[in-house]
Phi, psi and omega in degrees: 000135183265156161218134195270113208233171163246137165243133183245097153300114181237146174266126191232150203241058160263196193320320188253010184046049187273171163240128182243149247231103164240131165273098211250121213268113184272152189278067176224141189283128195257106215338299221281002193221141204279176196290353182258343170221114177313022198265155178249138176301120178251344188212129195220123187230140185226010154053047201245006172272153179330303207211154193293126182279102162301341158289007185230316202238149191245131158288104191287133168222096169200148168249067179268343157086013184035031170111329223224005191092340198306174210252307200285155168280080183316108191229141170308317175312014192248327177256123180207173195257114201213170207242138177259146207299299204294313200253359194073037181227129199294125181226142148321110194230124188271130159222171181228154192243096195275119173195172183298132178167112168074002187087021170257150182267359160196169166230195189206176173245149137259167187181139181200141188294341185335153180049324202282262171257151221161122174242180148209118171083121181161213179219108150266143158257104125278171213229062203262176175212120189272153165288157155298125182250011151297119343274149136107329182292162227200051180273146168199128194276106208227150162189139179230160192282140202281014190265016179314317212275322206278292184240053150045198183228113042222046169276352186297303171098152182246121184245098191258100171291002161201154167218098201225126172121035174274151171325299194291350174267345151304310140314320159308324207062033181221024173297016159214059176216344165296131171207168134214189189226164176215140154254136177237132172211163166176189180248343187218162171293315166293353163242075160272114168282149212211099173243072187276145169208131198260184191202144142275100196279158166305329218186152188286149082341017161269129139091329165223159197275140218227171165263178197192130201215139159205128179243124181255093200246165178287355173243355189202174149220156199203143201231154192235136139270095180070048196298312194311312189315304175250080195315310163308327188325115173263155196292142169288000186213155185192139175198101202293139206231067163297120172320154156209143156350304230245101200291332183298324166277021205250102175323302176294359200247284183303335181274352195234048160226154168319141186216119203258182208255170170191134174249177168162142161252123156273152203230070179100223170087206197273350197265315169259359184078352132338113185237344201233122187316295158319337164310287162014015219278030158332303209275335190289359175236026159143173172292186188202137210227134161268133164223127202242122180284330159177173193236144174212142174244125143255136187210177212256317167109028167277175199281352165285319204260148186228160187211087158284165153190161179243055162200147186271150184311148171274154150313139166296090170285115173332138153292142179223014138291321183290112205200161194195113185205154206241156182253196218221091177218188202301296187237163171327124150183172184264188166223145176232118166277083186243122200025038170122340204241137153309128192209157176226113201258133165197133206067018165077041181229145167246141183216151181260188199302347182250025154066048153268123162294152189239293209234000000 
């Protein structure tokens, strides 16, 4: 399937000499995408090349516990480029490790897109496979606005489109079916406004690869789990990008600039509440890996959304895991194969293999 885009390669002579990418998106409609949101692919990273594209992506090394306590040390050997062992599939890959390094007791990868590539307003997706994160790992699917280096966090404002591996899913026994997505803005670290809202999924999210869908608009933003699958599906986060007075607080005013991307695993800290390494038992039969299959930006091609990058989109390769074939069973219905997981539509309801409705 083609998707129809104009690309303007433009040259910019900085330090690295990149080339940036601007899209100027034509309105026209397209096979690969569905009839209910216009949007067309502007960015597709499938991470299927020899080495991590460094004009794009940037690698963290610090051990600063990121604000939050956390235990790991961020190092490049916490990020490669790898075949994840079940599907074959060339992945981006975080892991964490427990071991002695920089006077942290383990380390792990980040990764983040800063200066580099930065959109505003669109539909990012990714296509992950979270570690079991009982007890103590922290993965999360992130952007923060690219004026960071300028006015800092959390005047930047924080759009965290997953989390996983919170104290209360923990407590629960059920983390790893707990996620949530959050906004974070403020004028200080200490007056931050914070608007998380978490979910108890029907089904793990762990351990197989989920779609991870957030549509970002000047008025709202609504973040998704395994929308492809389940097209109906309502979002675990929804949050309207009301003005304010206060500009540091003002949603529509921090939500509407450019935001480059950021992945990362953490390792204990205030989110799962695990401060002590032994705790940690994530960690206690060997590392544990994020493995990310790709990434996509889609936008509509209005005069609001803006898109850089210093490297051009990969072509879109078909998913062969995905698969949708019909059975034999008692009354009409389908078996739906989606990322390892069994799922069953019938009467136009989706439900999973122990017969919970999904949408």
């Amino acid at each position: 399937m083609l998707y129809h885009t104009k690309q303007l390669y433009t040259m910019l002579h900085h330090t690295k000499q990149l080339y940036t990418i601007l899209l100027l998106l034509l309105a026209l409609p397209l096979a690969a995408q569905s009839s209910t949101d216009a949007y067309t692919l502007v960015w597709n990273e499938d991470f299927t090349d020899a080495t991590l594209d460094r004009n794009v992506w940037n690698i963290e090394v610090n051990g600063d516990g990121g604000g939050n306590n956390e235990l790991q040390y961020y190092c490049e050997k916490g990020v490669t480029l790898d075949v994840e062992p079940i599907t074959g599939k060339h992945c981006l890959v975080l892991t964490a490790t427990k071991e002695d390094y920089q006077g942290k007791k383990c380390t792990s990868g980040r990764v983040n897109t800063k200066n580099n590539l930065y959109y505003t307003f669109g539909k990012i997706e990714a296509r992950i496979k979270f570690p079991n994160t009982a007890n103590g790992l922290w993965p999360a699917f992130w952007q923060m606005g690219n004026d960071f280096d300028q006015v800092g966090w959390p005047r930047c404002g924080e759009t965290d489109i997953i989390e996983l591996g919170n104290a209360n899913g923990i407590n629960r026994g059920t983390q790893d079916r707990y996620f949530n997505g959050a906004l974070h803005l403020g004028s200080a670290w200490n007056t931050v406004w914070c608007d998380a809202q978490d979910i108890t999924y029907p089904y793990s999210v762990e351990d197989t690869f989920h779609i991870v869908t957030m549509i970002w608009t000047p008025t709202s933003i609504d973040m998704y789990m395994d929308r492809d699958a389940n097209p109906g599906v309502k979002p675990y986060f929804h949050a309207d990008l009301e003005p304010n007075n206060d500009a540091n607080y003002d949603r529509s005013r921090v939500f509407a600039k450019p935001n480059f991307i950021i992945a990362n695993l953490a390792v204990g800290g205030n989110f799962p509440q695990i401060w002590d390494i032994n705790k940690i038992t994530a960690l206690a039969d060997g590392p544990r890996s994020v493995y990310i299959d790709w990434i996509r930006i889609y936008q509509q091609g209005t005069d609001k959304e803006t898109f850089i990058s210093p490297s051009p989109s990969d072509a879109i390769e078909p998913d062969d895991d995905t698969a949708v074939e019909d059975i034999t069973l008692s009354q009409p219905a389908q078996k739906i194969i989606h990322n390892g997981q069994i799922f069953i539509r019938k009467n136009g309801q989706l439900y999973n293999i122990v017969g919970q409705q999904i949408q």
